[in-house]
C-alpha positions in Angstrom: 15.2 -71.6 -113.2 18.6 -70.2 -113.7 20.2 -68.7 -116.8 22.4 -71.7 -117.1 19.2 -74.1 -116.9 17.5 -72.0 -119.7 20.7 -72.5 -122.0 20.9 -75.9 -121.6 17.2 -76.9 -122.1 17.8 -74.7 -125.4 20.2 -76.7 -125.8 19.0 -79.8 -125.2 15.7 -79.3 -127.2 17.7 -78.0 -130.4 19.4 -81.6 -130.7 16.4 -83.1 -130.0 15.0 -82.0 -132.8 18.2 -82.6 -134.8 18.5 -86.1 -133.5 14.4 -86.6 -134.1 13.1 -84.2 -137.1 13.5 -86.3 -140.2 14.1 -83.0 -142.5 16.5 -82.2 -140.1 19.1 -85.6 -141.0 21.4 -85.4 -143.6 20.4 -87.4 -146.4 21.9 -91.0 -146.6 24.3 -91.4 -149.3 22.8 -94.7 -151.4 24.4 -96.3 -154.4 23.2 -98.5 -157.7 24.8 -101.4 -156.2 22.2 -101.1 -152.6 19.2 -101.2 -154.4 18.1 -105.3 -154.2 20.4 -108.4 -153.5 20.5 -111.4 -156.0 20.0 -111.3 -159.6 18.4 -107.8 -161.8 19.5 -108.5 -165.0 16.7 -109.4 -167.4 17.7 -111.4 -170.1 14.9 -111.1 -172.1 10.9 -110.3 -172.4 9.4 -112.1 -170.0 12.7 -113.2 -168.1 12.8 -110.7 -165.4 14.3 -111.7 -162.4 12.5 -112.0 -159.0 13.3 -108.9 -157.8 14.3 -108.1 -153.7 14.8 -105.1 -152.1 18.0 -105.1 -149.7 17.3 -104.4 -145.9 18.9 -101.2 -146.5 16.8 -99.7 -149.2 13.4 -100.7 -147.1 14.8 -98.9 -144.1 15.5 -95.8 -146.1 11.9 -96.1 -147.5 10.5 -92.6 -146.5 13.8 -91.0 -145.3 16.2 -88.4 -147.4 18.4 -90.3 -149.7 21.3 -88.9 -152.2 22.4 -90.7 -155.1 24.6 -90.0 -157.9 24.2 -90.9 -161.7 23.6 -89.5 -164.8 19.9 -88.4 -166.3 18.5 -90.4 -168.5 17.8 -88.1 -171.8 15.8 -90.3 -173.9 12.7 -90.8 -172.3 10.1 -88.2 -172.7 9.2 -86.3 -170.4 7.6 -82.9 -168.9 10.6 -81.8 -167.0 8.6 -83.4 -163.9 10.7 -86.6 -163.8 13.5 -88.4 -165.0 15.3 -91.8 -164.6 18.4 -91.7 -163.0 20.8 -94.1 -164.4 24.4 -95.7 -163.3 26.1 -94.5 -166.5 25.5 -92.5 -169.5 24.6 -94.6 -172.9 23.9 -94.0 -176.2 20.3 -95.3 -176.8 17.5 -95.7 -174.7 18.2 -98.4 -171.8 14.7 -99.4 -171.2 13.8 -99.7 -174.9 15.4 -102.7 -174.9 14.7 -106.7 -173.9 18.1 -106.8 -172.2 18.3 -104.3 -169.2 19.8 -104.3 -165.3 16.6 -103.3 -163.0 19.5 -102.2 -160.3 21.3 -99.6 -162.8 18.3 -96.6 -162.5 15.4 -95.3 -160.2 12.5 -93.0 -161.0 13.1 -89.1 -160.1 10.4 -86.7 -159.3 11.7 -83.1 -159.2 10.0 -80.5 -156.9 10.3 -78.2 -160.0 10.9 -78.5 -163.7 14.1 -79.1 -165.1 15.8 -79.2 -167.8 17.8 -82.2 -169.3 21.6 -82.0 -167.5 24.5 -83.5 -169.6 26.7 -85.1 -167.0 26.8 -86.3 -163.6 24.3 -85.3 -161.1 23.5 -85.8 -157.6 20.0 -86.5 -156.6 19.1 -85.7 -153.3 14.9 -86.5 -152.2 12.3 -88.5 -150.2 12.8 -92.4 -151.0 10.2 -94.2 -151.9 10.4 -98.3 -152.5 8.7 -101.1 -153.4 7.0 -102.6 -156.7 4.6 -100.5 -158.5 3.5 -98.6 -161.6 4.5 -95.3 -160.6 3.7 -91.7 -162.4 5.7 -92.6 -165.3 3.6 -95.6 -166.0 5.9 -97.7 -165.9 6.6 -100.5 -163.0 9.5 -99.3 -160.6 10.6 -100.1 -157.3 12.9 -97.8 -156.2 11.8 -93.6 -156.6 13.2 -90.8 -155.2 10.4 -88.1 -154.6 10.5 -84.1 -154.2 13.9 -84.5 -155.7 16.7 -81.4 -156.1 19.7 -82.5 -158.6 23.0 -80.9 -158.3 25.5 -81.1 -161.3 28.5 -82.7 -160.0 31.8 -81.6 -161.3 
């Protein structure tokens, strides 16, 4: 084998591991909007909508997603996880009959953090599907061994 056919398999087997390591990918930018198709807006207690995942978000499952919103300040926490939400509001979103399932997503953090006042970009392992997650409460769309960026 020649010095040029060493280089090459190099070569070769570098962007195969690129084109095949999943850590390896750059993380799929997702948005509020991807997250099911049809109707998420619960009207009241006991009105929530039939909830369905889009084809994208079930292809993501398991793969490294980014998403950009705002963390959600008022539910307790131990630094461990947060809700991602669409947009910053006053009081608590989920404390309320009337909410949008499609406008936040459950956030576990590889480390603890601290509450961020702004934007942020959420970048982790996707998870999806319905179920009561470590919060406790029911999700269907979390983001695991998250990092968060501020945004600016």
């Amino acid at each position: 084998m020649t010095r040029r056919d060493r280089v090459r398999a190099i070569v070769l087997a570098l962007c195969l591991g690129v084109i095949l390591c999943p850590a390896a990918r750059a993380a799929e930018r997702i948005r509020f909007a991807d997250f099911f198709i049809g109707e998420t807006w619960q009207a009241g207690v006991g009105m929530s909508p039939k909830l369905r995942l889009s084809s994208k978000m079930t292809s993501l499952h398991g793969r490294q997603v980014e998403l950009l919103g705002f963390m959600d300040g008022m539910l307790p926490r131990d630094g461990m996880y947060f809700m991602i939400i669409r947009e910053p509001v006053l009081g608590c979103p989920f404390h309320s009959v009337e909410f949008d399932w499609s406008g936040f997503a459950a956030v576990f953090v590889r480390k603890g953090t601290d509450y961020i006042d702004g934007p942020i970009r959420v970048t982790g392992r996707l998870d999806v599907g319905r179920r009561l997650d470590e919060t406790g409460f029911e999700s269907y769309v979390r983001i695991y061994e998250a990092e968060i960026v501020r945004v600016r």
